[in-house]
C-alpha positions as CSV (number, residue, x, y, z in Angstrom):
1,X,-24.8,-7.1,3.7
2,X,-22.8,-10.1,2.4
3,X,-19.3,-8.1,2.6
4,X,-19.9,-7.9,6.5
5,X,-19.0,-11.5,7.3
6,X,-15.5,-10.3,4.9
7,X,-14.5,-7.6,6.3
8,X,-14.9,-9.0,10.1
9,X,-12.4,-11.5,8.9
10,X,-10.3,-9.1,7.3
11,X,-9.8,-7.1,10.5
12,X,-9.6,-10.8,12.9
13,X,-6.5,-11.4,10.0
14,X,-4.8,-8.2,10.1
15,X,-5.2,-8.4,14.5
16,X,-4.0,-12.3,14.3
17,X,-0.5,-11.8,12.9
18,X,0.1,-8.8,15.8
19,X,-1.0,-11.1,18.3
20,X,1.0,-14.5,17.5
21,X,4.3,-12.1,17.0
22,X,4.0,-10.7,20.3
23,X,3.3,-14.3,22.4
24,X,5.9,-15.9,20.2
25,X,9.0,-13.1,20.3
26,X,7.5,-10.4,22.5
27,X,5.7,-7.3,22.6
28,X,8.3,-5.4,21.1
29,X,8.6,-7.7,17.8
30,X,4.9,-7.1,17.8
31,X,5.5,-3.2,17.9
32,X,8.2,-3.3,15.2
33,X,5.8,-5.3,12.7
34,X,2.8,-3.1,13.6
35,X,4.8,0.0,12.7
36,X,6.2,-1.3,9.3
37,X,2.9,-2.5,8.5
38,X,1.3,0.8,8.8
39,X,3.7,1.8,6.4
40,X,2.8,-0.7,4.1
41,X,-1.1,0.1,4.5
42,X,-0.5,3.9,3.8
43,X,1.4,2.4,0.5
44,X,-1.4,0.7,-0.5
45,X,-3.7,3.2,0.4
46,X,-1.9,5.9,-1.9
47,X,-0.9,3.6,-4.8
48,X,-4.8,2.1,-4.8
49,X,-6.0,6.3,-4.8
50,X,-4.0,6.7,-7.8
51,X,-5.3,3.8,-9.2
52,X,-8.4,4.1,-9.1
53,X,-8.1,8.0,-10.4
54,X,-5.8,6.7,-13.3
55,X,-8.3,3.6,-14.5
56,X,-10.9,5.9,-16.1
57,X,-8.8,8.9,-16.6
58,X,-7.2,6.0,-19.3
59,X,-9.9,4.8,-20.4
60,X,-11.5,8.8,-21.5
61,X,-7.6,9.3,-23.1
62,X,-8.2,6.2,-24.9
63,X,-11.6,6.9,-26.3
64,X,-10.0,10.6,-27.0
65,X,-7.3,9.0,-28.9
66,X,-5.0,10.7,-26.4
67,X,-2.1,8.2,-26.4
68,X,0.9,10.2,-26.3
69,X,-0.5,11.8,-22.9
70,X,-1.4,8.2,-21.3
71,X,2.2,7.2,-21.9
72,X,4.0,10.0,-20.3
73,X,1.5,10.1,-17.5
74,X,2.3,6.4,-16.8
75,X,5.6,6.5,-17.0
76,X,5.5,9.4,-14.5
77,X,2.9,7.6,-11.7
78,X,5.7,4.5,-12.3
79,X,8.4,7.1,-11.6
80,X,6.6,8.2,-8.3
81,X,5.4,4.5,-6.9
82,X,8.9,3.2,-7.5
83,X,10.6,6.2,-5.8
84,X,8.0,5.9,-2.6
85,X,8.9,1.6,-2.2
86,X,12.6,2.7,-2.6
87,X,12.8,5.1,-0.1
88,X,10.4,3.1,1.9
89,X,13.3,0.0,1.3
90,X,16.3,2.1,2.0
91,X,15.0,4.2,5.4
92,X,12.5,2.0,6.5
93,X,14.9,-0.5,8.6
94,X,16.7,2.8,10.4
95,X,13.6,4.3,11.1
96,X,12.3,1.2,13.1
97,X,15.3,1.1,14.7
98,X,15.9,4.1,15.5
């Protein structure tokens, strides 16, 4: 019950920004920043999934005395999150305006 007052303002901040962007440059400005920040929530989404799968997948290896395995499995989620923002840097900017 007490997250409901947070949340409402989460979604009247996330609306906010759309709506001074398009009364202060125009509706398609307000498109443009909409779409790349879809993208962005998607990244989050994903990178917070494999998070929260990783945390006590770490922790188990840990108590297992598995630390050979949470290295290599680290450095390959870093490998994949830094591969998604880089292609999200480099292709994002033609595919808005494209």
């Amino acid at each position: 019950m007490p997250l409901i007052p947070y949340y409402l303002s989460q979604m009247i901040f996330n609306q906010s920004d759309r709506i001074m962007i398009s009364r202060m440059s125009g509706q398609t400005n307000a498109a443009l920043y909409s779409v790349a920040y879809q993208f962005a929530v998607v990244l989050v989404f994903v990178i917070n999934s494999i998070n929260s799968s990783f945390v006590p997948w770490t922790y188990r290896s840990i108590k297992d005395k598995k630390h050979n395995m949470i290295k290599k499995v680290t450095n390959i989620i870093i490998i994949f999150i830094a591969t998604m923002l880089i292609v999200l840097i480099l292709f994002g900017p033609e595919l808005l305006l494209s």
